[in-house]
C-alpha positions as CSV (number, residue, x, y, z in Angstrom):
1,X,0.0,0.0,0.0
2,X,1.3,3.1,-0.8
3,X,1.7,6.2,2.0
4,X,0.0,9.6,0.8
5,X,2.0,12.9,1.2
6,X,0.3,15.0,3.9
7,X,1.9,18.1,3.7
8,X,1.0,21.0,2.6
9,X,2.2,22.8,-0.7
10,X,2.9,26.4,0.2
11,X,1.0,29.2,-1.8
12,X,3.1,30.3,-4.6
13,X,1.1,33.3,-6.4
14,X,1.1,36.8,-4.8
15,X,-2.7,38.1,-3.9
16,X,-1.9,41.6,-5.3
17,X,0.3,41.2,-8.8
18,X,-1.0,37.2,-9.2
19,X,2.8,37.0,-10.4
20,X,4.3,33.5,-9.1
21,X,6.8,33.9,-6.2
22,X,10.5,34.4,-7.5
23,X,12.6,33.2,-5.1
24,X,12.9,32.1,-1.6
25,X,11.8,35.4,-0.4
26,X,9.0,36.1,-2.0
27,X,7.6,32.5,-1.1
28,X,8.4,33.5,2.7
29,X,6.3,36.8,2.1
30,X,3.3,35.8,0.7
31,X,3.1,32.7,3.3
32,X,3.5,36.5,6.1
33,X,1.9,38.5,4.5
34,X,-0.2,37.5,1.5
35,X,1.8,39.4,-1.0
36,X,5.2,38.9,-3.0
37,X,8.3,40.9,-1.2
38,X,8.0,43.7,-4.3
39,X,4.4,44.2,-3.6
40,X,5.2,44.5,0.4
41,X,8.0,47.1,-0.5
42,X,6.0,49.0,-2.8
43,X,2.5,49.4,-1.3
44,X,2.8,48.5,2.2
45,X,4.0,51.6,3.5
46,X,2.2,54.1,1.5
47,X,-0.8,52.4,2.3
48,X,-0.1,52.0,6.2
49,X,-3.4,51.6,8.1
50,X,-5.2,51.0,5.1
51,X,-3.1,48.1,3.9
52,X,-3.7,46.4,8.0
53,X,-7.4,47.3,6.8
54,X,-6.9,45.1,4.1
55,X,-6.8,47.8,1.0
56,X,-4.7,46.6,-1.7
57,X,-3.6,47.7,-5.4
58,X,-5.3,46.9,-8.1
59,X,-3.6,44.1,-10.5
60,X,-3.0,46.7,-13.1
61,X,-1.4,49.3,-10.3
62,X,0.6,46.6,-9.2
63,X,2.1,46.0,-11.9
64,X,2.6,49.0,-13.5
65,X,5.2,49.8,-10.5
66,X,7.4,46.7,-11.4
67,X,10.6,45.7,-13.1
68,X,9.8,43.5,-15.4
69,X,10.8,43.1,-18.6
């Protein structure tokens, strides 16, 4: 009989840009926070209470503010 795996894959896609996590760090920071690390460093702070309220960017504003070629 063959054992199941039990554990749990972690989430992979950030809840504001829907990009999939890039590294290590990012994987970390959606499992905290919900959001990839460029997202965090980008909204979190301009937002402040609003973003503990649960406000976040819009896909398109998002991703308009990154690096990506």
């Amino acid at each position: 009989m063959q054992k199941s795996l039990t554990h749990k894959m972690p989430k992979m896609v950030c809840e504001v840009c829907h990009f999939f996590a890039r590294d290590s760090d990012d994987i970390e920071k959606i499992q905290t926070d919900g959001c990839c690390t460029e997202c965090y460093n980008n909204f979190r702070f301009i937002y402040g209470k609003s973003w503990d309220e649960g406000k976040r960017p819009t896909i398109d504003e998002a991703r308009a503010k990154m690096y990506i070629y």
